[in-house]
ZATORPA-125893 format. One record per residue (C-alpha): residue number from 1; x, z, y. Coordinates in steps of 0.2 Angstrom, whole numbers, always signed. Layout:
residues N
@tiro: NUM&east: X&up: Z&north: Y
...
***
This chain:
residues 354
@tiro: 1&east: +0&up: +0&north: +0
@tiro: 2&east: +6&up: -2&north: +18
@tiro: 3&east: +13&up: +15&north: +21
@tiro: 4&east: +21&up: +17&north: +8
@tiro: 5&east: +27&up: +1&north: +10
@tiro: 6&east: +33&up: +6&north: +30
@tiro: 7&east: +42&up: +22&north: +20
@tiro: 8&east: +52&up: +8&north: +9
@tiro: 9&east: +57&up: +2&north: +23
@tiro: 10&east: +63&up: +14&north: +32
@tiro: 11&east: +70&up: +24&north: +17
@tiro: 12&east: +82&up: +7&north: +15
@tiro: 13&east: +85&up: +8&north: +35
@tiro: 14&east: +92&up: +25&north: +32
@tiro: 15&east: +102&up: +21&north: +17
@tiro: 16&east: +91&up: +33&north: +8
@tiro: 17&east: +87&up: +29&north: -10
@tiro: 18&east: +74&up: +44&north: -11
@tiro: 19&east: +62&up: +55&north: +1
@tiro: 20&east: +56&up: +72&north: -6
@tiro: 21&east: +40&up: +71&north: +5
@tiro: 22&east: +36&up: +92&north: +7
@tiro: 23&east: +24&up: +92&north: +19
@tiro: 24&east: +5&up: +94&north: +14
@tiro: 25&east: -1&up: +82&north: +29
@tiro: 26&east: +14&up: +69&north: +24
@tiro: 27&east: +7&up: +70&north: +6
@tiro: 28&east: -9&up: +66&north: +11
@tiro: 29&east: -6&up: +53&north: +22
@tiro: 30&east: +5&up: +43&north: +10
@tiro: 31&east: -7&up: +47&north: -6
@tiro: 32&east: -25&up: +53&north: -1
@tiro: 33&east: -23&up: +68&north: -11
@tiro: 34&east: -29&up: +82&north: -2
@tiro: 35&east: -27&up: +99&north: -12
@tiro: 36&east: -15&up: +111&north: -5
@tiro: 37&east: -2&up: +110&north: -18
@tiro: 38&east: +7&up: +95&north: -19
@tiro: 39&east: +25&up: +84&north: -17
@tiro: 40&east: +29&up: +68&north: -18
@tiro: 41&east: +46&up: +60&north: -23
@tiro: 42&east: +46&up: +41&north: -15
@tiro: 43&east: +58&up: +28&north: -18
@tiro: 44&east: +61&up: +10&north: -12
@tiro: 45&east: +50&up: +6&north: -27
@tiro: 46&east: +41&up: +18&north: -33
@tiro: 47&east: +31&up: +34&north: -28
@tiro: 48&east: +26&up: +51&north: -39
@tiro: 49&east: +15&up: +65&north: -32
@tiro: 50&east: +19&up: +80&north: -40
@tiro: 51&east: +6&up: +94&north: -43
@tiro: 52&east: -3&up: +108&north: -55
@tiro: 53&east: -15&up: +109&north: -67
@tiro: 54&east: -26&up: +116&north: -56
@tiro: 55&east: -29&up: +97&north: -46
@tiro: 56&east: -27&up: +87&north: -61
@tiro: 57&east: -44&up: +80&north: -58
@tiro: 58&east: -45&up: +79&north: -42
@tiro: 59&east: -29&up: +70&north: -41
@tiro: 60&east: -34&up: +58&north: -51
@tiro: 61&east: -50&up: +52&north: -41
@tiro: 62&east: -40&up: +55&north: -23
@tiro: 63&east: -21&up: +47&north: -25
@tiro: 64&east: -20&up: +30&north: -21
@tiro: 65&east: -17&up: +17&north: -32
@tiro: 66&east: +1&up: +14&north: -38
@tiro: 67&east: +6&up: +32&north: -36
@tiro: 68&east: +13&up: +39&north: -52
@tiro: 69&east: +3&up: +58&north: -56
@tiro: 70&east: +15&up: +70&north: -62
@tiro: 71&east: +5&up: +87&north: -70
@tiro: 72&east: +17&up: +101&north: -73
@tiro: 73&east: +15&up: +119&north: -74
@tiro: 74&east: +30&up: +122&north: -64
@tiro: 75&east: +29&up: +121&north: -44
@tiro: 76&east: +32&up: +106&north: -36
@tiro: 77&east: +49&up: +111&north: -30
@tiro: 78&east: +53&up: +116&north: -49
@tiro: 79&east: +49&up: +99&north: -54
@tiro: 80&east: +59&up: +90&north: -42
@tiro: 81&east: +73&up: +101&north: -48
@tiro: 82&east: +73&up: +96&north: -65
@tiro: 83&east: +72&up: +77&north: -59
@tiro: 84&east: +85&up: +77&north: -46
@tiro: 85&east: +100&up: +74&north: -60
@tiro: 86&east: +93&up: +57&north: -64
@tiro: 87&east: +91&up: +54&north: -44
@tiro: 88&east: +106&up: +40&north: -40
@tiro: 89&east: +108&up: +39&north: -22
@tiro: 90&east: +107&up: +47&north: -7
@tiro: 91&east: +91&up: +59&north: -6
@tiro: 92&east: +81&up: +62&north: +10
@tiro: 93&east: +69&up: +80&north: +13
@tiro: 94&east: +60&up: +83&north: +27
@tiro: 95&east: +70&up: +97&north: +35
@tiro: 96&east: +56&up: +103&north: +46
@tiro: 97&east: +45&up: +109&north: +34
@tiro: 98&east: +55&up: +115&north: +19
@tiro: 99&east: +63&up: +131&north: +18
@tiro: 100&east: +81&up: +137&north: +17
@tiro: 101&east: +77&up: +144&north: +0
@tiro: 102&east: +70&up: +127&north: -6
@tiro: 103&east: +82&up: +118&north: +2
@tiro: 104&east: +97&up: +127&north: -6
@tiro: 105&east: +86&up: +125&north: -24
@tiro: 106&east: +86&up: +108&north: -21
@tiro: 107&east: +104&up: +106&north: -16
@tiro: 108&east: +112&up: +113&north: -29
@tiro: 109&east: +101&up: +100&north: -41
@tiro: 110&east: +100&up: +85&north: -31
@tiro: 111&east: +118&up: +77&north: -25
@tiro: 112&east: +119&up: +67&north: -8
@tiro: 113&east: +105&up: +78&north: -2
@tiro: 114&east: +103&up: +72&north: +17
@tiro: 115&east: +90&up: +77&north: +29
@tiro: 116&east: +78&up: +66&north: +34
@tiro: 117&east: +66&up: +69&north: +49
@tiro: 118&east: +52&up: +58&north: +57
@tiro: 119&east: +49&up: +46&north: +43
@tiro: 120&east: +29&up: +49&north: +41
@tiro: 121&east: +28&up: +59&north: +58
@tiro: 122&east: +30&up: +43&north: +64
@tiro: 123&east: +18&up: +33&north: +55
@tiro: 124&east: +5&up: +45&north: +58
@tiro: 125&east: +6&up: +45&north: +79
@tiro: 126&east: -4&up: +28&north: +77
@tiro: 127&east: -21&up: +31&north: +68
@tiro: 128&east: -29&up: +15&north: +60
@tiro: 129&east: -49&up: +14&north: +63
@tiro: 130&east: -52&up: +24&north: +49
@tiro: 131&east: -42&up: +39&north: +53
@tiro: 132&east: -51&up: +36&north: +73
@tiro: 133&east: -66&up: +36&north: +66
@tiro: 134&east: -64&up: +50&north: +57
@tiro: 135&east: -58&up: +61&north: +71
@tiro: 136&east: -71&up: +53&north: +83
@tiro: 137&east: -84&up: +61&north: +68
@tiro: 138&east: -74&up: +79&north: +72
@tiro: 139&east: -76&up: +77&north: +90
@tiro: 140&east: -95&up: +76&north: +89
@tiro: 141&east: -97&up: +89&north: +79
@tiro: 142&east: -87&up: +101&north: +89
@tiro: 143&east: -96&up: +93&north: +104
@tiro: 144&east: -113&up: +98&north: +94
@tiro: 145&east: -108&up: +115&north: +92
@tiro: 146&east: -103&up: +116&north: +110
@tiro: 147&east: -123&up: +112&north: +114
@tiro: 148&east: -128&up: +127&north: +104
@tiro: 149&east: -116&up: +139&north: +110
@tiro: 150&east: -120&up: +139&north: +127
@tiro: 151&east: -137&up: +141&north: +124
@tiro: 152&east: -134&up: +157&north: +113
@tiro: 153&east: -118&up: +165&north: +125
@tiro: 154&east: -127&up: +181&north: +133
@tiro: 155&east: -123&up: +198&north: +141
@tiro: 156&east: -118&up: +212&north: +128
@tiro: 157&east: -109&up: +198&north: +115
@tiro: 158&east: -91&up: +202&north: +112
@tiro: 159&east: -76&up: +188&north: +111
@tiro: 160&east: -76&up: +191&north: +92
@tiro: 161&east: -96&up: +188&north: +91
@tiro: 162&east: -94&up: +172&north: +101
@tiro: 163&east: -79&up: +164&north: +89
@tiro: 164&east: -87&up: +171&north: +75
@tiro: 165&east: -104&up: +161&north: +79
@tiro: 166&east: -94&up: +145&north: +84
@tiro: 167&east: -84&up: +145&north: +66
@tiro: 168&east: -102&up: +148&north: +58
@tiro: 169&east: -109&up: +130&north: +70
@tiro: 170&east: -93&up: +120&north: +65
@tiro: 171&east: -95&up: +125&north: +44
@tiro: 172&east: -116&up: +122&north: +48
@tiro: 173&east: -111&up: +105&north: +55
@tiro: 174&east: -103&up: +100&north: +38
@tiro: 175&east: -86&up: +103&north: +45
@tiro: 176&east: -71&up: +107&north: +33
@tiro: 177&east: -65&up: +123&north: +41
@tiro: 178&east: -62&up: +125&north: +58
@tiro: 179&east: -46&up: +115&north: +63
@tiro: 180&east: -37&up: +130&north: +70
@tiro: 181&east: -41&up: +149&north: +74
@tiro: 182&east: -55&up: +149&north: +86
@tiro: 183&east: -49&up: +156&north: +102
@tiro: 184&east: -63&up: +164&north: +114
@tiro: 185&east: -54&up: +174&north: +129
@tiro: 186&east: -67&up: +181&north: +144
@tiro: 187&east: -63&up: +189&north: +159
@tiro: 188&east: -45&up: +193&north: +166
@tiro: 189&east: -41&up: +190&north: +146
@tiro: 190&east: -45&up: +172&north: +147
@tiro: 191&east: -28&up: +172&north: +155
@tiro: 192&east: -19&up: +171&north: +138
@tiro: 193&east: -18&up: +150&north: +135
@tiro: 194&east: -19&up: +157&north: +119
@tiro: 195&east: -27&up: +170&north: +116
@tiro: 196&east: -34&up: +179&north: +100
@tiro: 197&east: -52&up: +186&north: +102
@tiro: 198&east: -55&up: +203&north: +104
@tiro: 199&east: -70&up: +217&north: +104
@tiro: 200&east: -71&up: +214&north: +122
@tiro: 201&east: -89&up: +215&north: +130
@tiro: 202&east: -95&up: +199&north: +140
@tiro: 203&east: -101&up: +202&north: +157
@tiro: 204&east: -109&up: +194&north: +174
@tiro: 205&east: -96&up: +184&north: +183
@tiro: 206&east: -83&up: +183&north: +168
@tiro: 207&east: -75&up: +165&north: +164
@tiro: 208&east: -78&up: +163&north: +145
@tiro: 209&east: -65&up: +150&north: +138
@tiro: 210&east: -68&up: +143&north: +119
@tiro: 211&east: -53&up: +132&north: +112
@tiro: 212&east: -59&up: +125&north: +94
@tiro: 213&east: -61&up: +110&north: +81
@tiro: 214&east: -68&up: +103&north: +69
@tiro: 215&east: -61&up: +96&north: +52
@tiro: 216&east: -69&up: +78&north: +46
@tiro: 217&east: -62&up: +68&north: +30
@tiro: 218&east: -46&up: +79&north: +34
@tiro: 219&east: -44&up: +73&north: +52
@tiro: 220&east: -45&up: +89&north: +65
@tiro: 221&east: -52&up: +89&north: +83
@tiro: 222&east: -48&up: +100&north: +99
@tiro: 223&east: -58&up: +106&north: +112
@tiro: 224&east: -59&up: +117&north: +127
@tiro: 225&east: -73&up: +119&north: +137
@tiro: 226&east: -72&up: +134&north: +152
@tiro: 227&east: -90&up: +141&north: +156
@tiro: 228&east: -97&up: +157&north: +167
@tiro: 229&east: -106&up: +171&north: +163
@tiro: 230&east: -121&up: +171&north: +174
@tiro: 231&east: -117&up: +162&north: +193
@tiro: 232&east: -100&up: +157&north: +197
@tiro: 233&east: -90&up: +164&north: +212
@tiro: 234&east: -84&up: +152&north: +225
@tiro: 235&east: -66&up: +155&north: +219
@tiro: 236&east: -72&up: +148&north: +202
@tiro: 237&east: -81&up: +135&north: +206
@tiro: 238&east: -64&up: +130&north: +217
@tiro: 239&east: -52&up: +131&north: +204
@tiro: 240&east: -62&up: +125&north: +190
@tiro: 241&east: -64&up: +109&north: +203
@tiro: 242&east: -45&up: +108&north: +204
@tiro: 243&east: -43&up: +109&north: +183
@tiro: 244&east: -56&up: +95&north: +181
@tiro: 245&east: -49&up: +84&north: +195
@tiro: 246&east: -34&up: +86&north: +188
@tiro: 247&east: -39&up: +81&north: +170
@tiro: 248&east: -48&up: +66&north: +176
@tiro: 249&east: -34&up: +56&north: +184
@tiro: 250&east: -23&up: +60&north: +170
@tiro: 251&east: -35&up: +54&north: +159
@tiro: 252&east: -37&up: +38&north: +172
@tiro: 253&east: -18&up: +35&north: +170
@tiro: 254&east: -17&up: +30&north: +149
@tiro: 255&east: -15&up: +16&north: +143
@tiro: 256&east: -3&up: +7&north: +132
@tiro: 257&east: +16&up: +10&north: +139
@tiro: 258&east: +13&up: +23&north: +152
@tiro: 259&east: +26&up: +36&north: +149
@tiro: 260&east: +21&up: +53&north: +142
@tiro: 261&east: +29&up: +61&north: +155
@tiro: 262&east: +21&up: +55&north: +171
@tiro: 263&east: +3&up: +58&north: +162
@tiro: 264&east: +7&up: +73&north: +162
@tiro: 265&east: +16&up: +72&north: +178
@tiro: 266&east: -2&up: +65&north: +187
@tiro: 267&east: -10&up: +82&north: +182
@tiro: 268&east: +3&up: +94&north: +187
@tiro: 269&east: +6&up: +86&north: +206
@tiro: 270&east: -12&up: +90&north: +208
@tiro: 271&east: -11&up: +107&north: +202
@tiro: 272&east: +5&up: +109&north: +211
@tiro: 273&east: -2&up: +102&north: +228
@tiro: 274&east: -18&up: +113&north: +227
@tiro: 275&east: -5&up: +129&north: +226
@tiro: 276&east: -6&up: +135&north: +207
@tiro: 277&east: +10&up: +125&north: +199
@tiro: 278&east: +15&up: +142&north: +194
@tiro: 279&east: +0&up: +145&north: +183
@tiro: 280&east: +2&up: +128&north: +173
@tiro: 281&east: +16&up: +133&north: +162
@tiro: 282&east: +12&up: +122&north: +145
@tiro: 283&east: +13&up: +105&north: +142
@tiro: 284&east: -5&up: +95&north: +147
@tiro: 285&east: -7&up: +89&north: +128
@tiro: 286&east: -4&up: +83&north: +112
@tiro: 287&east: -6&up: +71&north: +97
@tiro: 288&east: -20&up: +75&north: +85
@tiro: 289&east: -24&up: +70&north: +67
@tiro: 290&east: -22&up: +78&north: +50
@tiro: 291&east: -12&up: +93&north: +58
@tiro: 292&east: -18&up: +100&north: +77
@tiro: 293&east: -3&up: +97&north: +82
@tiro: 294&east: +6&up: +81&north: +81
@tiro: 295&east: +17&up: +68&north: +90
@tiro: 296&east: +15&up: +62&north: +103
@tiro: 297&east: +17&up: +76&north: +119
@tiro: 298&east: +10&up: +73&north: +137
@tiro: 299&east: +26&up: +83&north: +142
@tiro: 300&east: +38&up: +84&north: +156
@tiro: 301&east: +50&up: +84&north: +142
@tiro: 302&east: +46&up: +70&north: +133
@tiro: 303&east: +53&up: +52&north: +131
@tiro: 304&east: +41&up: +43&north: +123
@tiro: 305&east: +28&up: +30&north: +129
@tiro: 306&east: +7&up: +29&north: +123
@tiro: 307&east: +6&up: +15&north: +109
@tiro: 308&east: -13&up: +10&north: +106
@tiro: 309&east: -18&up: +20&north: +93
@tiro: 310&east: -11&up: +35&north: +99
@tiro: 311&east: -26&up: +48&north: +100
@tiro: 312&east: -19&up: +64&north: +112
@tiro: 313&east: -28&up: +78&north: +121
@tiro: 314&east: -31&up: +80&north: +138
@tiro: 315&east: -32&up: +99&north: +142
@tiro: 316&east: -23&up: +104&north: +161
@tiro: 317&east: -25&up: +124&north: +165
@tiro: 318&east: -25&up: +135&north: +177
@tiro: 319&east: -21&up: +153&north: +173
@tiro: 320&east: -19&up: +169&north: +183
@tiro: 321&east: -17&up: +185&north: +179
@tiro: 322&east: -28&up: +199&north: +182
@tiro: 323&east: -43&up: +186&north: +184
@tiro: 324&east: -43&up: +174&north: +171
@tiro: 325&east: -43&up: +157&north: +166
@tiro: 326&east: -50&up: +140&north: +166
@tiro: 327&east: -44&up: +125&north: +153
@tiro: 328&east: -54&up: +108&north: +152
@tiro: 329&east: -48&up: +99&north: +135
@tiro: 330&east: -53&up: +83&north: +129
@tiro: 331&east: -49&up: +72&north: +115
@tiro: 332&east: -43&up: +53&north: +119
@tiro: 333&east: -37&up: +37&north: +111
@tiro: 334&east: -27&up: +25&north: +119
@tiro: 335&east: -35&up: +7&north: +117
@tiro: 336&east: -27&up: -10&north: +122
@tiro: 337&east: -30&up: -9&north: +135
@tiro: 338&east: -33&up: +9&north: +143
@tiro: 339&east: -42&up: +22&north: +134
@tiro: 340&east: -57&up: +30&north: +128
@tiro: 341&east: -63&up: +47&north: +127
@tiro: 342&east: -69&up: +55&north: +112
@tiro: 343&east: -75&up: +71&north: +119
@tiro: 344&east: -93&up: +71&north: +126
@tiro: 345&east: -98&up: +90&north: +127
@tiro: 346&east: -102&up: +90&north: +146
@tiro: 347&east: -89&up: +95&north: +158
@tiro: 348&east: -98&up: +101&north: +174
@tiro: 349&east: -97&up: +120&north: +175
@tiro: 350&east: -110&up: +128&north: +166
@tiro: 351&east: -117&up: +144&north: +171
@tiro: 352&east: -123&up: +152&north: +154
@tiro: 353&east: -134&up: +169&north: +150
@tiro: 354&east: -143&up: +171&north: +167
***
């Protein structure tokens, strides 16, 4: 198939005669299996997934075609152990995501051992209209559970309440799992960019910020959505103005070879010129697929450009302590010629429990 056909190729770019593909959402995307214990050892011409008993069914109505099935009641690692002797050439692993224990296990099986970063990661920055579609299906259903939330978000509910209903919407809307750890900060908490939910009473005039996804066919969403609790203070409704301002012309700006960098750089001016470029510390967003977090970055760090196919959120902040916190996040793909956004949950500032 294609991508492991791209893997080939860029297994014989490297010199590499084998990659020991260690990272679940690699696994997945090379072989469609999608249990949580799994490896697969590819070559230039042939490809083995490795798992337990445990998934021998299900592996055999997931993995592609043309992928050898290996059942063995050792772990995958275990496996590629007792392989590696046989292994001529130079064998690739994916430094990022094994562990130094695995690593020296392998090492002192496999000869020519050599790290090998980026070769799915990169693959998987440019979703196909499958895996867009997929991921447009998660947005709608965390947009859905948005619609109900605000309509349920009054006086006397704690964060943990409030996160607790939200994972109960996204399973209710056929969602796999939430994509990530709901986070619901209210008040001066909603500060935190990230923050973990606590037994904190919501009251009149708090900021309630809800970060969360949704998991369709294994392809995740993100969303932020800011809202207040009863009517919103003229400082709110001025820096909320200034979040989605900022979000909206960065979100004008993509589009096939703009430069990570100044997307993120079109958010941040404005942020900077209205006099809170100190509470903007994190990047303005990421890509998004079969992990939350994937390349590419809208960063001030990064070097890379937007490719169509590219699917990235959109999430400027503003933050300040003692007060609180405003985030808009949406989800985008980058066409051929622009962009389109796949969040829909509305964005206006919405005054809930009065």
């Amino acid at each position: 198939m294609k991508r492991l056909d791209l893997v080939a190729k860029e297994l014989s770019k490297r010199d590499l005669a084998y990659l020991v593909v260690s990272n679940i959402a690699n696994v997945r995307y090379l072989s469609g299996f999608s249990g949580s214990t799994a490896w697969l050892l590819a070559s230039r011409e042939k490809t083995t997934l490795i798992t337990d008993f445990r998934y021998k069914e299900q592996a055999e109505e997931e993995v592609y075609r043309g992928i050898e099935i290996k059942i063995d009641t050792k772990e995958p690692l275990g496996v590629v152990c007792d392989m590696a002797p046989g292994l001529k050439g130079k064998v690739g692993f994916e430094a990022g995501s094994l562990t130094y224990a695995a690593y020296e296990k392998l090492r002192s099986s496999a000869g020519g051992l050599t790290p090998a970063e980026g070769v799915v990661e990169e693959l998987r920055k440019t979703k196909d209209a499958n895996e867009i579609a997929s991921i447009s299906k998660a947005a709608a259903m965390a947009d859905s559970v948005f619609g109900e939330i605000i309509g349920e978000i009054r006086g006397g509910l704690s964060e943990v309440d409030v996160a607790a209903r939200i994972d109960f919407l996204l399973r209710k809307a056929s969602s796999e799992v939430p994509a990530f750890k709901t986070i619901v900060a209210s008040g001066a908490h909603a500060s935190l960019p990230h923050a973990t939910p606590t037994r904190r009473i919501i009251r009149g005039g708090d900021l309630v910020k809800m970060d969360y996804g949704a998991i369709w066919d294994g392809y995740c969403s993100d969303m932020t959505r800011t809202v207040v609790m009863g009517k919103a203070s003229d400082k709110v409704k001025m820096v909320y103005g200034i979040v989605l301002e900022a979000q909206e012309r960065a979100i004008a700006g993509i589009r096939p070879g703009a430069a990570c960098r100044e997307i993120d750089k079109i958010a941040r001016d404005h942020i900077e010129a209205e006099g809170y470029g100190e509470n903007f510390g994190h990047g303005l967003g990421h890509g998004v697929g079969l992990e939350i977090h994937e390349g590419p970055r809208l960063s001030k760090k990064s070097d890379e450009a937007l490719k169509a196919g590219n699917v990235v959120t959109v999430e400027p902040g503003i933050y300040i302590p003692g007060w609180g916190g405003i985030r808009i996040e949406d989800m985008v793909v980058v066409t051929e010629d622009g962009c389109d956004v796949l969040t829909s949950a509305v964005k206006r500032l919405v005054e809930v429990g009065a």
